[in-house]
N, C-alpha and C positions, 0 to 999 in steps of 0.2 A: 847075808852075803855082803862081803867089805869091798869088791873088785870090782871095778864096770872097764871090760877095756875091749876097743874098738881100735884100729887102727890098720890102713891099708900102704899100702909102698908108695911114693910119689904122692902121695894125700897134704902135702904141706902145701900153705897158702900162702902169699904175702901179707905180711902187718900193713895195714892201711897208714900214711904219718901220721894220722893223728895218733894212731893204738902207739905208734915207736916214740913217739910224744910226750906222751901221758906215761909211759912206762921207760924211762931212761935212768943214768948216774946221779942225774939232778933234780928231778922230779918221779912222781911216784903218787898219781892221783886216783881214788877208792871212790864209789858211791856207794851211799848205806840209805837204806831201803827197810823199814818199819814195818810188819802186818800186824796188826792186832785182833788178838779174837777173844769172842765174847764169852767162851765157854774155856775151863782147863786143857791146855794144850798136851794131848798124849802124842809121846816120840816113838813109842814104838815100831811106827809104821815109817818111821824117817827113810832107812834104807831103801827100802822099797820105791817110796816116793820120790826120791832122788834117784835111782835107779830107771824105773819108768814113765817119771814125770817133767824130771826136771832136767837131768842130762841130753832127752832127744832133742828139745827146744832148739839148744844152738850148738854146734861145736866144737864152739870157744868156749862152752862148759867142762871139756874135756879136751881142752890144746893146752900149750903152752909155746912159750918165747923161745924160737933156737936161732942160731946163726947160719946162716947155707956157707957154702966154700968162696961166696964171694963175701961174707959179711954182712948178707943181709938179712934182715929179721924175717921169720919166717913162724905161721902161725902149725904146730907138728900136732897130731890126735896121740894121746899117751893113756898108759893105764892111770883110772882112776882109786884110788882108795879112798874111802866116801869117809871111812872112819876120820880122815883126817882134816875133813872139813866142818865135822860136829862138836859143835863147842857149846857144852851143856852148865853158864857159870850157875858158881854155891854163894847167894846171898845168906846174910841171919835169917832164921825161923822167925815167924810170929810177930813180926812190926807191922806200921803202920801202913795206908797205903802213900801217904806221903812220903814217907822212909823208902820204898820200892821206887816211889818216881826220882827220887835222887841217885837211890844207885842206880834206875838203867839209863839215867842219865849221863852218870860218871861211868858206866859203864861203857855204852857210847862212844865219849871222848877218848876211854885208854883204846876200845878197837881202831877207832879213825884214829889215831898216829903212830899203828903199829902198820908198816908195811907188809906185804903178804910175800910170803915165799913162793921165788921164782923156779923151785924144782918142782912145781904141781901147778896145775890148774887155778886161775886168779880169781878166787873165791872163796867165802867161807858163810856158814851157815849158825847162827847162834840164837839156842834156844832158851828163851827166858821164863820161864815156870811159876813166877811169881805177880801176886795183882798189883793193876796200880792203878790207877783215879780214870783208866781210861778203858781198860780190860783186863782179862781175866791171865792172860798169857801173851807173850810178843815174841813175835817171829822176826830174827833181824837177820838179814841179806847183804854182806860186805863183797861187793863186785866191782873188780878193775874196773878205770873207765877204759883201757884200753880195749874190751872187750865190746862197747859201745857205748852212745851216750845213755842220757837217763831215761830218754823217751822209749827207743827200744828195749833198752832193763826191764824196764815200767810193764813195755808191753808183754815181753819174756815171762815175766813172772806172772802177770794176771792171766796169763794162758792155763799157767798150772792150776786155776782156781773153777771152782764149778757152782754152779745153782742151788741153792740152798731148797729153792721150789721142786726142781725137775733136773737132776744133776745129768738127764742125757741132755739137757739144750746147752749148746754155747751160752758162754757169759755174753749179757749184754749189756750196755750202759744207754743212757737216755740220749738224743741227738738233739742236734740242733733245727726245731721245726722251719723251712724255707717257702716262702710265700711264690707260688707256681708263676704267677704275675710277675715279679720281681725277677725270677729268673730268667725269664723270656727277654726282658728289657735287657738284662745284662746279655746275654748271648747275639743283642741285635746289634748292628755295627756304629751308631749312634750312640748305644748304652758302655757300649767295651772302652769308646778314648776319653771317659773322663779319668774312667778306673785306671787305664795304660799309662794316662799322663800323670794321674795322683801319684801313680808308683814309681814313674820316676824321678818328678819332685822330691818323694819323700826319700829314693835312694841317694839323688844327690846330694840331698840334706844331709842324710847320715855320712857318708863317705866323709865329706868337708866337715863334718860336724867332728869328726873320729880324728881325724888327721891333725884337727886342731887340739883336739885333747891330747891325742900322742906325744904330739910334738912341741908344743908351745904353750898348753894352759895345762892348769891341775883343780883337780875335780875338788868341790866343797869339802869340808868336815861334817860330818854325817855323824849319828849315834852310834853308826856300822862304820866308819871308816875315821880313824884318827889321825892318819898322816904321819902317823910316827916311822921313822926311819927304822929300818927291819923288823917291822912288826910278822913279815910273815914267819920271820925265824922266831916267833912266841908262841908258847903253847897253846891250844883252842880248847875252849869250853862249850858242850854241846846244851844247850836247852830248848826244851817242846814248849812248842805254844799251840794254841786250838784256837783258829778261826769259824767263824760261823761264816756262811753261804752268804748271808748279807752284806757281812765284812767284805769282805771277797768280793764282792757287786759293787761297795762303795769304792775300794781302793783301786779297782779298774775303771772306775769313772772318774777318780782322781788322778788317775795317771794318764785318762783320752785313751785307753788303749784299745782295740779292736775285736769285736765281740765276739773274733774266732780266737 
């Protein structure tokens, strides 16, 4: 089955400004979203899984961008044809895995500055067959950000995945264990104004702190940021790096930043 289409009379929504934002004449921003698995990825079942997996999630998976009679962006449900969101690329046979991590690197990069057609649904689905120094097959996910930020993507997509233990339970992730005592302190009206007052300290800081970078100072030279005059009309090169969990605990302690 190539068709998933759903769509009632009156069913269109408003674009939120950020979604008419992010998706205008002069911008045109994508988030790409990585799975990797550790076994050979069979597509067979692709349709299907997009079909009853991934399209009911949101449906911004199945809208698109139209104008109403006053000009306003309006999010409409349209038929989908799934066919044309599966992009199955042909690397060489028989190289290295090093050789794989360069192409789906470069591969990567040519997806992110190819903008997505705005006569379908702001997605696409591309299935990568070949190993590389991290897995066995990579599942890549090119999603408007107008469709939402990366946090709900994030969350969107991890909905589709299931337990490798007991594929009936919910996915679940580890939490953050909170100490009963500690709670109780914060909820009592002594424990709440230092926290009330930190935060707004720390808002005023930021707002003044923002306002002055906006307007009057310019941020360092950075290894990430060169200060060259139209750098963002230059083309981007995408490369993986693999942090470990320690990494990740140091550089959050190098930065002071908050343990949630």
């Amino acid at each position: 089955m190539e068709y998933f289409h759903e769509q009632e009379e009156g069913s269109e929504e408003p674009v939120s400004p950020t979604g008419q934002y992010f998706n205008s004449s002069v911008l045109s921003v994508s988030v790409l979203a990585v799975l990797e698995s550790e076994i050979p990825i069979d597509d067979s079942l692709t349709l299907t899984l997009l079909k009853d997996v991934f399209l009911p999630i949101n449906p911004r998976f199945s809208s698109i961008m139209v104008r109403d009679k006053d000009g306003v962006k309006q999010w409409k449900k349209v038929e989908v044809k799934l066919t044309d969101h599966i992009n199955v690329p042909i690397f060489p046979e028989g190289k290295s895995l090093e050789f794989y991590d360069e192409h789906l690197n470069d591969y990567l990069t040519k997806i992110a500055m190819e903008q997505l057609p705005q006569n379908r649904p702001l997605w696409e689905i591309h299935i990568v067959k070949y190993p590389t120094s991290n897995a066995a097959g990579s599942l890549v996910f090119k999603l408007h950000h107008a469709m939402g930020d990366g946090f709900s993507l994030m969350g969107a997509l991890l909905s589709c995945l299931q337990r490798a233990d007991d594929p009936s339970l919910p996915l679940t992730f580890p939490c953050f264990a909170t100490n009963p005592k500690s709670d109780s302190e914060e909820k009592s009206a002594f424990g709440c104004v230092p926290r009330i007052c930190g935060g707004l300290l720390h808002t005023i800081s930021d707002f003044g702190w923002s306002i002055l970078k906006s307007s009057f100072l310019e941020d360092d030279r950075t290894p990430i940021r060169s200060a060259d005059e139209g750098v963002e009309f230059r083309p981007i090169d995408i490369i993986t790096l693999t942090f470990s969990l320690d990494q990740i605990k140091q550089i959050k302690a190098n930065l002071e930043v908050s343990k949630y």
